[in-house]
Chimera marker file (.cmm) of the C-alpha trace (Angstrom):
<marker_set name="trace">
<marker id="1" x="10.364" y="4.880" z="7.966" r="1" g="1" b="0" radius="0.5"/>
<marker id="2" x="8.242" y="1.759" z="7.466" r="1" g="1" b="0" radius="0.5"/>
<marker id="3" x="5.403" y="2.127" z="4.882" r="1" g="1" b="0" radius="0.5"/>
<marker id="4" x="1.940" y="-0.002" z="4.357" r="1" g="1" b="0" radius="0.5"/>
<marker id="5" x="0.924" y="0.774" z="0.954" r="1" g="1" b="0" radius="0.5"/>
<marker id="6" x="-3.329" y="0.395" z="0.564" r="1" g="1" b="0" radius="0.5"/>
<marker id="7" x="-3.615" y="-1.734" z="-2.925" r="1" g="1" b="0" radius="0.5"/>
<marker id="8" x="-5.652" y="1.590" z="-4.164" r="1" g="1" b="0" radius="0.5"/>
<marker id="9" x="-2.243" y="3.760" z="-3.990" r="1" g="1" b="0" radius="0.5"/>
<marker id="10" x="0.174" y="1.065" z="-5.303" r="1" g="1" b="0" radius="0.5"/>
<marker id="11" x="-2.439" y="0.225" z="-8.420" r="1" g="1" b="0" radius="0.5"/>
<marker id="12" x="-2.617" y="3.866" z="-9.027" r="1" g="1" b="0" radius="0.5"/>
<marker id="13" x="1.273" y="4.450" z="-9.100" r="1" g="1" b="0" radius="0.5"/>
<marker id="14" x="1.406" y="1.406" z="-11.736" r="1" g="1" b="0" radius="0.5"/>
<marker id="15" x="-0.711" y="2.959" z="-13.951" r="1" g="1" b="0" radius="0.5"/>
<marker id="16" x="0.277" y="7.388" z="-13.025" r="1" g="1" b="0" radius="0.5"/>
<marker id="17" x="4.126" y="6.761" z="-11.825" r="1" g="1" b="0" radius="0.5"/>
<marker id="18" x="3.949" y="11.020" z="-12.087" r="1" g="1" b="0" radius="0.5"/>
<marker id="19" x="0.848" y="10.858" z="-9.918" r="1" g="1" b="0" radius="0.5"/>
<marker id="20" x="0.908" y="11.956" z="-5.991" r="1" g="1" b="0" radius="0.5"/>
<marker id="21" x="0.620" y="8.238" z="-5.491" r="1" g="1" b="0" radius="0.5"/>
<marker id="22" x="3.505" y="7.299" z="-7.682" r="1" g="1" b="0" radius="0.5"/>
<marker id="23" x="5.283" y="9.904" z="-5.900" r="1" g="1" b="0" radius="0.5"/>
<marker id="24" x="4.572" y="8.651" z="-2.656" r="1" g="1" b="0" radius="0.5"/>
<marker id="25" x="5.326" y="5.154" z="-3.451" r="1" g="1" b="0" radius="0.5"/>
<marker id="26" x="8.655" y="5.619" z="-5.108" r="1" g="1" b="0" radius="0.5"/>
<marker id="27" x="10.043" y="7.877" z="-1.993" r="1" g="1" b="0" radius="0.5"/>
<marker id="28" x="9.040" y="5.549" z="0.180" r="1" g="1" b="0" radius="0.5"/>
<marker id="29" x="11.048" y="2.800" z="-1.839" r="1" g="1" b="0" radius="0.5"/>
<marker id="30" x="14.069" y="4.988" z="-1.946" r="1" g="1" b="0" radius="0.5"/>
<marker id="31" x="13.883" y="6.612" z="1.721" r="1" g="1" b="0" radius="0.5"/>
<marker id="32" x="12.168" y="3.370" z="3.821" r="1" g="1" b="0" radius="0.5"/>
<marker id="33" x="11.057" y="0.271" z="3.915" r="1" g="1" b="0" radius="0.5"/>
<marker id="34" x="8.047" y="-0.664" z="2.246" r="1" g="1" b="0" radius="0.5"/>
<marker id="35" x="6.154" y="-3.798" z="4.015" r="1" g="1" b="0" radius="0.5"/>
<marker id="36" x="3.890" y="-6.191" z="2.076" r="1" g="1" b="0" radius="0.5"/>
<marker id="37" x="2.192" y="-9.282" z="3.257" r="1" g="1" b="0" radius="0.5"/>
<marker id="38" x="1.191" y="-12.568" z="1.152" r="1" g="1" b="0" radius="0.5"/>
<marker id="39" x="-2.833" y="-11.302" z="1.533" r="1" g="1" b="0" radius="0.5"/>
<marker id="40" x="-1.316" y="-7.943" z="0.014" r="1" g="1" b="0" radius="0.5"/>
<marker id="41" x="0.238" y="-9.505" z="-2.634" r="1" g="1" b="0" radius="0.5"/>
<marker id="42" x="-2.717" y="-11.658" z="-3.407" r="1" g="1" b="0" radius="0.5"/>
<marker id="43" x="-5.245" y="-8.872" z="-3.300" r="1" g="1" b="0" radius="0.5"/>
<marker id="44" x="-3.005" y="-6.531" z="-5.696" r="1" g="1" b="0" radius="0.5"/>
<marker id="45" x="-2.633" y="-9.567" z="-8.095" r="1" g="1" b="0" radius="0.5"/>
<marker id="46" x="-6.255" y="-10.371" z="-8.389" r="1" g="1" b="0" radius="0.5"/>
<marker id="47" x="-7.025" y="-6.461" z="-9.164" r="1" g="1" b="0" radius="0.5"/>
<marker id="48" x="-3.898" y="-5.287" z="-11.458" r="1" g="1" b="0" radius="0.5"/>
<marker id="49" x="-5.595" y="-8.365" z="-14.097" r="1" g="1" b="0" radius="0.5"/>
<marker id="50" x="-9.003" y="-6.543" z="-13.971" r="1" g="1" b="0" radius="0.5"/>
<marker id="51" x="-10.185" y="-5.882" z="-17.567" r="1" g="1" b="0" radius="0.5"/>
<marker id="52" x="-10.962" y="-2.345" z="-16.329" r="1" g="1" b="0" radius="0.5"/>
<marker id="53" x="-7.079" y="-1.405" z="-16.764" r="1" g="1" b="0" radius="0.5"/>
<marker id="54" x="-5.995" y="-3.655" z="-20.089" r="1" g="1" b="0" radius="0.5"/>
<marker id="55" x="-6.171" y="0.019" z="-21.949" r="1" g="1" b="0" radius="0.5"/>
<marker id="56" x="-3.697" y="1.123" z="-19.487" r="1" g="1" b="0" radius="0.5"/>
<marker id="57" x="-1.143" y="-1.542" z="-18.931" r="1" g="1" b="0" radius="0.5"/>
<marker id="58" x="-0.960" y="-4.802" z="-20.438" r="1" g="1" b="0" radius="0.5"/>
<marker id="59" x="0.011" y="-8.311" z="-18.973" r="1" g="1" b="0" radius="0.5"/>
<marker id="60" x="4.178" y="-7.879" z="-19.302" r="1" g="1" b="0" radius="0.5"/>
<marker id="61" x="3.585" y="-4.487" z="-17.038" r="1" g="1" b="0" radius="0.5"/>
<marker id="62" x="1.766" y="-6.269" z="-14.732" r="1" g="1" b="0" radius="0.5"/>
<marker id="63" x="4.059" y="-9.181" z="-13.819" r="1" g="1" b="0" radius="0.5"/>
<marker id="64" x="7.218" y="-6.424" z="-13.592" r="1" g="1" b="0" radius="0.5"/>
<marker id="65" x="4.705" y="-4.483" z="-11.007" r="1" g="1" b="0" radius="0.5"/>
<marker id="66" x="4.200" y="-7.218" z="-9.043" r="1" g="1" b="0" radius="0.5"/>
<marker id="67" x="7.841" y="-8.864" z="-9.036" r="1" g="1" b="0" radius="0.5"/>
<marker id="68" x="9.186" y="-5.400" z="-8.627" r="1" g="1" b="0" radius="0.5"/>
<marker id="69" x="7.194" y="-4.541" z="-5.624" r="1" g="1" b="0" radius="0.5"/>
<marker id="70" x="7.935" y="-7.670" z="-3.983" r="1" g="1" b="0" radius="0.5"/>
<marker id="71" x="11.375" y="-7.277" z="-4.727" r="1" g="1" b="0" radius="0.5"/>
<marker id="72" x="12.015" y="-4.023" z="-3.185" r="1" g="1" b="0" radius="0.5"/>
<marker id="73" x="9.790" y="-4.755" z="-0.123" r="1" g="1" b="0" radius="0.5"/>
<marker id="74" x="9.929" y="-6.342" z="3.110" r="1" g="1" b="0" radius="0.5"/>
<marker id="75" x="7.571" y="-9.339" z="3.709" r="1" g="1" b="0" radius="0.5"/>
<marker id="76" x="6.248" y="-9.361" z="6.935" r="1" g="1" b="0" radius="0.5"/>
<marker id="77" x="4.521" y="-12.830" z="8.546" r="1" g="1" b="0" radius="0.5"/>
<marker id="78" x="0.884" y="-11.227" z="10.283" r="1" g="1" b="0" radius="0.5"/>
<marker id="79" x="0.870" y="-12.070" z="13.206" r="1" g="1" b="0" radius="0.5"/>
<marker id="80" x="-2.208" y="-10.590" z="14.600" r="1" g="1" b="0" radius="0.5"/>
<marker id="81" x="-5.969" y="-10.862" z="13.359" r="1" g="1" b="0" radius="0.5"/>
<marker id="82" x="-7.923" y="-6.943" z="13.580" r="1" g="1" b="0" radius="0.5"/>
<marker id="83" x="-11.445" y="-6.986" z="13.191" r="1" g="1" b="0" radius="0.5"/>
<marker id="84" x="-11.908" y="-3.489" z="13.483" r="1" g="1" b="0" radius="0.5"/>
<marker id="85" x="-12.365" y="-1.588" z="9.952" r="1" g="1" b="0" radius="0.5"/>
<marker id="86" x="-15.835" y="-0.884" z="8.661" r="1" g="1" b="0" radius="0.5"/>
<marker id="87" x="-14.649" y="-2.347" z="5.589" r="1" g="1" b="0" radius="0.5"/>
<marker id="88" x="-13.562" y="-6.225" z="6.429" r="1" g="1" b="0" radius="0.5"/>
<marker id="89" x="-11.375" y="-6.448" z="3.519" r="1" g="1" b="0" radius="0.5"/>
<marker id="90" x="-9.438" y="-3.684" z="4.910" r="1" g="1" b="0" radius="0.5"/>
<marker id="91" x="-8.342" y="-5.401" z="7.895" r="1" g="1" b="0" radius="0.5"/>
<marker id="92" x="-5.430" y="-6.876" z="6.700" r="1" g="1" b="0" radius="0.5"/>
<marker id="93" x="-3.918" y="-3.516" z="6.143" r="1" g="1" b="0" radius="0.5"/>
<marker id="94" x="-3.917" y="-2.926" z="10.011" r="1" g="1" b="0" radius="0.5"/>
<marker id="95" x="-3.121" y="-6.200" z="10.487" r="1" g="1" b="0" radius="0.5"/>
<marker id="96" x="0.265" y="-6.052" z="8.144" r="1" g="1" b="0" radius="0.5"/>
<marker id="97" x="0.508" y="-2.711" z="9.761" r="1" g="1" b="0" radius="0.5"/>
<marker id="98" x="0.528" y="-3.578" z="13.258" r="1" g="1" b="0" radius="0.5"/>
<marker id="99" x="3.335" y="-6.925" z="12.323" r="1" g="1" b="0" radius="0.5"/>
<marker id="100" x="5.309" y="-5.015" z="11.175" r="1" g="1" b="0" radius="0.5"/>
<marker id="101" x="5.639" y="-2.520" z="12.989" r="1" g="1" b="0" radius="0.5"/>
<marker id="102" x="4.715" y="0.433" z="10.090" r="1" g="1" b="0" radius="0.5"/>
<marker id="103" x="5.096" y="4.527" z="10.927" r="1" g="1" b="0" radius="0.5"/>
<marker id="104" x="2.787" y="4.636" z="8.153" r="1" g="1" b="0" radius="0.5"/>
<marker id="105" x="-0.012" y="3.559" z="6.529" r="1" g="1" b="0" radius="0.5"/>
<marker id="106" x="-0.797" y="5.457" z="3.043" r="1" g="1" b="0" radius="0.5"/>
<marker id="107" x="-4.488" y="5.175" z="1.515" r="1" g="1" b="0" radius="0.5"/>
<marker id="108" x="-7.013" y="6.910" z="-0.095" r="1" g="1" b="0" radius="0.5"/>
<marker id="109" x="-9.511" y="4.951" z="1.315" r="1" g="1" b="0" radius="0.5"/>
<marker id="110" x="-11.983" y="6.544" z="3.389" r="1" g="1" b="0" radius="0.5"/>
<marker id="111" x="-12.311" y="3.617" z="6.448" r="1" g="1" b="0" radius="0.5"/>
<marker id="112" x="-8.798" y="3.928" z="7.004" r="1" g="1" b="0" radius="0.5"/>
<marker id="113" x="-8.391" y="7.158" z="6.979" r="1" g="1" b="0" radius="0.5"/>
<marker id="114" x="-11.430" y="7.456" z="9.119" r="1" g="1" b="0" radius="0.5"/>
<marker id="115" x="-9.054" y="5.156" z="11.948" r="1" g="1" b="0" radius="0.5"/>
<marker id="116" x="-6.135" y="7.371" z="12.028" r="1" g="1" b="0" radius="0.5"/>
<marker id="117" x="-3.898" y="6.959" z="14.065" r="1" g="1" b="0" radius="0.5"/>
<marker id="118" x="-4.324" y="3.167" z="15.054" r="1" g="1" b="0" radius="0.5"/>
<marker id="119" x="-2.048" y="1.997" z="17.699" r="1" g="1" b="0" radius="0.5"/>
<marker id="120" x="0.158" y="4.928" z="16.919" r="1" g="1" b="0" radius="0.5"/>
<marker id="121" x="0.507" y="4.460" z="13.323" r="1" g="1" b="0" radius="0.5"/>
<marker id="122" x="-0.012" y="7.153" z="11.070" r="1" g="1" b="0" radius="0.5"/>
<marker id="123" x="-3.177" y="6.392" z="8.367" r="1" g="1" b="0" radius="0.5"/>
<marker id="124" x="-2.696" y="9.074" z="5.562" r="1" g="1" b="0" radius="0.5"/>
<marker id="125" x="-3.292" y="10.365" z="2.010" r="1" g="1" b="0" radius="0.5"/>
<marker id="126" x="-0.621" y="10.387" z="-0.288" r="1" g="1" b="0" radius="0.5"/>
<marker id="127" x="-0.970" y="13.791" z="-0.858" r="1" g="1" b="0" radius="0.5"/>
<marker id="128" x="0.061" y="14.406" z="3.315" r="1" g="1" b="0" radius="0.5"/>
<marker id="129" x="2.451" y="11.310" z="3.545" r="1" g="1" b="0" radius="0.5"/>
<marker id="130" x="4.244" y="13.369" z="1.117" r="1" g="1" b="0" radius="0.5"/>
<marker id="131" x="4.166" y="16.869" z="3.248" r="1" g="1" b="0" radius="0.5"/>
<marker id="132" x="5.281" y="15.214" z="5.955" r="1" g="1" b="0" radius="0.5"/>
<marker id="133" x="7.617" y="12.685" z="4.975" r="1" g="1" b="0" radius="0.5"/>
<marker id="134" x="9.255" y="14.441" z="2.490" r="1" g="1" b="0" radius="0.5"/>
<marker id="135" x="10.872" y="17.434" z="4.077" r="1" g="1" b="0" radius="0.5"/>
<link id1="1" id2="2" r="1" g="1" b="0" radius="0.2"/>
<link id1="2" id2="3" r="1" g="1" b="0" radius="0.2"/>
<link id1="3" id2="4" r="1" g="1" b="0" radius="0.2"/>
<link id1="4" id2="5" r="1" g="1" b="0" radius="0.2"/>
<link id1="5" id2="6" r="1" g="1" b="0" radius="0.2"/>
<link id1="6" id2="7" r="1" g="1" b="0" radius="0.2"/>
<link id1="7" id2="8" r="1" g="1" b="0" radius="0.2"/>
<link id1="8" id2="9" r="1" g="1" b="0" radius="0.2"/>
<link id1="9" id2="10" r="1" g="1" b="0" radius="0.2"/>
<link id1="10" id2="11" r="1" g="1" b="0" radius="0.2"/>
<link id1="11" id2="12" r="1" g="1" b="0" radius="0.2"/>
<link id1="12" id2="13" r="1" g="1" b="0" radius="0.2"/>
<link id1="13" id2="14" r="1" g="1" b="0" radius="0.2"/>
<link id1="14" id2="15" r="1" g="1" b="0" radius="0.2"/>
<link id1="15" id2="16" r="1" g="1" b="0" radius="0.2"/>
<link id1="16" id2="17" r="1" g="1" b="0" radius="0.2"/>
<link id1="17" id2="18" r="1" g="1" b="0" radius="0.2"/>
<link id1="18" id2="19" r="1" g="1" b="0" radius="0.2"/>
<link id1="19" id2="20" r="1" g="1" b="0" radius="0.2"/>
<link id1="20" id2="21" r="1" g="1" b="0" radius="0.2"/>
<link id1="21" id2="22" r="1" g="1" b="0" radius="0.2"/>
<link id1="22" id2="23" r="1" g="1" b="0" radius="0.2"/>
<link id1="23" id2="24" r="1" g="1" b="0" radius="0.2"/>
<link id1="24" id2="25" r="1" g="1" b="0" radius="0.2"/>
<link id1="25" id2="26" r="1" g="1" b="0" radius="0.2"/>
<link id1="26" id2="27" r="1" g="1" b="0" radius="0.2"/>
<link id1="27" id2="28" r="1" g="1" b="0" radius="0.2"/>
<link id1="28" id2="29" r="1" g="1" b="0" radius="0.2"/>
<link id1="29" id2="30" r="1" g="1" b="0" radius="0.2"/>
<link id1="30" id2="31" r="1" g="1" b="0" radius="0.2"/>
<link id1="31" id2="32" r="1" g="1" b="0" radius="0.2"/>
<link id1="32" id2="33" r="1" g="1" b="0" radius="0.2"/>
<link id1="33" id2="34" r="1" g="1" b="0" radius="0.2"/>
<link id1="34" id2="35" r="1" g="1" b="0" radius="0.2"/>
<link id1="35" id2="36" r="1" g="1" b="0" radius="0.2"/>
<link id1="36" id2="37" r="1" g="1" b="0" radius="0.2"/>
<link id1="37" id2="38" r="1" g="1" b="0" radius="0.2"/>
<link id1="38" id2="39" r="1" g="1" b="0" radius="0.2"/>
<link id1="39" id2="40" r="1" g="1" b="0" radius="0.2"/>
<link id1="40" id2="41" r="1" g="1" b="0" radius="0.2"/>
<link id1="41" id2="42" r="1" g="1" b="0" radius="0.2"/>
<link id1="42" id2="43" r="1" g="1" b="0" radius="0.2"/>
<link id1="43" id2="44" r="1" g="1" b="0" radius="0.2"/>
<link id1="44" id2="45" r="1" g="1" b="0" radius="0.2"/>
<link id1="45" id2="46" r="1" g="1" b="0" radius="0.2"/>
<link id1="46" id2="47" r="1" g="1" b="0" radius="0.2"/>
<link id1="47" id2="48" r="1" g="1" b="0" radius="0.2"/>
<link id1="48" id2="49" r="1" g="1" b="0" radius="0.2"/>
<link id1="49" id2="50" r="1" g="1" b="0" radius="0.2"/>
<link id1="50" id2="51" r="1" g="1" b="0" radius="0.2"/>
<link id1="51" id2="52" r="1" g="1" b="0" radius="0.2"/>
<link id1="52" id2="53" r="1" g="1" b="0" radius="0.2"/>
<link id1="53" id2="54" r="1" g="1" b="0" radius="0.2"/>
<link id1="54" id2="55" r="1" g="1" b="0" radius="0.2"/>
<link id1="55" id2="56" r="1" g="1" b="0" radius="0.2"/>
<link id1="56" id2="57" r="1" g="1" b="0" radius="0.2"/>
<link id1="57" id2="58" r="1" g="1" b="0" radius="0.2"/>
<link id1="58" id2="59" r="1" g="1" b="0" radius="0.2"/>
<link id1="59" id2="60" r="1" g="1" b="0" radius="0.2"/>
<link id1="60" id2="61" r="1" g="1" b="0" radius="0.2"/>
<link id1="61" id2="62" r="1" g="1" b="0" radius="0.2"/>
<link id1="62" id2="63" r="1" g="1" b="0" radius="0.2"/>
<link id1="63" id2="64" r="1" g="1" b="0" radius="0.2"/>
<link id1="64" id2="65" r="1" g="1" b="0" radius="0.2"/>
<link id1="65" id2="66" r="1" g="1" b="0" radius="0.2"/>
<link id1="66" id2="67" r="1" g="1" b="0" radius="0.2"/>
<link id1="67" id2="68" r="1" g="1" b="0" radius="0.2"/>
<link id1="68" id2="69" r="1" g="1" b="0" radius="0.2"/>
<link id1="69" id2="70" r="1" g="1" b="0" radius="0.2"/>
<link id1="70" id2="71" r="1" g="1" b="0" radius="0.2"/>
<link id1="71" id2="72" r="1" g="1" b="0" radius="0.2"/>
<link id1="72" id2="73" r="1" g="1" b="0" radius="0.2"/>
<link id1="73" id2="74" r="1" g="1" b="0" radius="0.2"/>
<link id1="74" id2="75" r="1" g="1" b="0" radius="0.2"/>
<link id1="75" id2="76" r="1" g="1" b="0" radius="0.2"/>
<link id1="76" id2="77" r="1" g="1" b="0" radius="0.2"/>
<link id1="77" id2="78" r="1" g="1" b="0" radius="0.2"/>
<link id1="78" id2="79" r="1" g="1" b="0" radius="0.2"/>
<link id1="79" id2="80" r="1" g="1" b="0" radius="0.2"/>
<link id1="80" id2="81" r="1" g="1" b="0" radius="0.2"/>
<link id1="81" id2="82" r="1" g="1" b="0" radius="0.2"/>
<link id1="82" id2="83" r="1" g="1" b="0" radius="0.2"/>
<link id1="83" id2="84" r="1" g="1" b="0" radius="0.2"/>
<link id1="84" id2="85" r="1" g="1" b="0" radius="0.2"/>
<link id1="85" id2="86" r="1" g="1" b="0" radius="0.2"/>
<link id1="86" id2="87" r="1" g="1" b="0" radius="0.2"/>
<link id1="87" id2="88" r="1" g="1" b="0" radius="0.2"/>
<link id1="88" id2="89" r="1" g="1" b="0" radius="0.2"/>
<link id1="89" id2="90" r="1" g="1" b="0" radius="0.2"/>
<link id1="90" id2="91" r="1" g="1" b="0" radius="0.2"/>
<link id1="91" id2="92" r="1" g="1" b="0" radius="0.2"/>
<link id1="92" id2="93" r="1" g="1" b="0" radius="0.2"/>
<link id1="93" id2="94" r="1" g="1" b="0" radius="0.2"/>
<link id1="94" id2="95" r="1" g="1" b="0" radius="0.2"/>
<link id1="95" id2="96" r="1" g="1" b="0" radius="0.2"/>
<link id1="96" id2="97" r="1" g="1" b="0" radius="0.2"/>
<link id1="97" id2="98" r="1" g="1" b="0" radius="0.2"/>
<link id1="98" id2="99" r="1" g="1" b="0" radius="0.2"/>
<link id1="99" id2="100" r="1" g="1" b="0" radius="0.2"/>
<link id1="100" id2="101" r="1" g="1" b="0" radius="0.2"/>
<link id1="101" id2="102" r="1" g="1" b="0" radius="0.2"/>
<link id1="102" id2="103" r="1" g="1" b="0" radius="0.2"/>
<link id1="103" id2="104" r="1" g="1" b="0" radius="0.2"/>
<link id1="104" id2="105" r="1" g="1" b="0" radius="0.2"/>
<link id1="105" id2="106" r="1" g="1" b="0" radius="0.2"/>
<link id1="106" id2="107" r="1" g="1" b="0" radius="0.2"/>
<link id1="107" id2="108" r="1" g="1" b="0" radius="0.2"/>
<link id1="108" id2="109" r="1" g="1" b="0" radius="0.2"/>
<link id1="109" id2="110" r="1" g="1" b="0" radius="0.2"/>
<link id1="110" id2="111" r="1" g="1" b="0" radius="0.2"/>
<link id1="111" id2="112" r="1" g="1" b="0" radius="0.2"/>
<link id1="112" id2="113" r="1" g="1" b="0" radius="0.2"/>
<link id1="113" id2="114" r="1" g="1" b="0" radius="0.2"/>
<link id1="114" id2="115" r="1" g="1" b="0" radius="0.2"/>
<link id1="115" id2="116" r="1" g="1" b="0" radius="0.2"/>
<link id1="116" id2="117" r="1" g="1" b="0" radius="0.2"/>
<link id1="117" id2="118" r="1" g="1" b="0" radius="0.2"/>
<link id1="118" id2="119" r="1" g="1" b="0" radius="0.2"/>
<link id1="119" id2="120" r="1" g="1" b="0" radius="0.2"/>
<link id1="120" id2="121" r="1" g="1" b="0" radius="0.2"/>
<link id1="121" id2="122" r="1" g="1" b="0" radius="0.2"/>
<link id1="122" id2="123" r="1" g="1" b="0" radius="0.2"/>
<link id1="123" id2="124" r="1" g="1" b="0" radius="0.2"/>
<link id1="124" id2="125" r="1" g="1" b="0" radius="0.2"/>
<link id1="125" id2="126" r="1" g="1" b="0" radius="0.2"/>
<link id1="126" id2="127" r="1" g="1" b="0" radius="0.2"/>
<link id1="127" id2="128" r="1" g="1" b="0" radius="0.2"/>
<link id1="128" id2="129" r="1" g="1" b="0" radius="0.2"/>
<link id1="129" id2="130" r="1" g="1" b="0" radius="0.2"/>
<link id1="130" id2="131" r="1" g="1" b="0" radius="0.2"/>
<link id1="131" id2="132" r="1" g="1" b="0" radius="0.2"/>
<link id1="132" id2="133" r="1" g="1" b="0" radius="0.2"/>
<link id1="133" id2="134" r="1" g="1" b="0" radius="0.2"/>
<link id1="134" id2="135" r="1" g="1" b="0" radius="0.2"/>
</marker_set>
């Protein structure tokens, strides 16, 4: 199974590993492949360092987040612009999506979820990626 993480559900299973999103995330890093793009990366950098989480996790946790994630996924090159979501910045999910070649894409945002399925890729919750994937 090949899994596109939203940066919503991989910030919240930094900061709740317990959490239905640290759940879903750490399955899908033992039982698939978890894709990433450079734009993911990026986007996930810039908002782990928001001041808004400093009482949760500090600066170490957030460099062993972001090397670990990288570490354990699969890059993928985009090789396909989508201009599709109501929300622009989530394009490059469907775009990282799409390249490579996901089952899955697991969000809790609301414009994604509103697209399910796109191009025959699942668009879930965490919550159901985890009913379903997890039999």
């Amino acid at each position: 199974m090949r899994v596109v993480f939203d940066t919503n559900v991989l910030i919240s299973a930094l900061l709740f590993e317990d959490s239905t999103p640290g759940q879903a995330f750490f399955f899908a890093v033992v039982q698939g492949e978890v894709l990433i793009s450079t734009a993911l990366v990026t986007e996930i950098h810039r908002v782990v360092y928001r001041s808004k989480f400093d009482r949760y996790i500090n600066d170490s946790q957030r460099e062993d987040f972001v090397l670990s994630l990288v570490e354990s996924s699969e890059l993928i090159h985009v090789t396909e612009a989508i201009e599709i979501c109501r929300d622009p910045k989530d394009n490059m999910i469907l775009e990282l999506s799409v390249s490579g070649k996901a089952d899955v894409i697991v969000t809790g945002d609301s414009d994604l979820l509103a697209l399910h399925p796109f191009r025959g890729i699942n668009i879930l919750n965490p919550q159901d990626f985890l009913a379903i994937y997890k039999l």
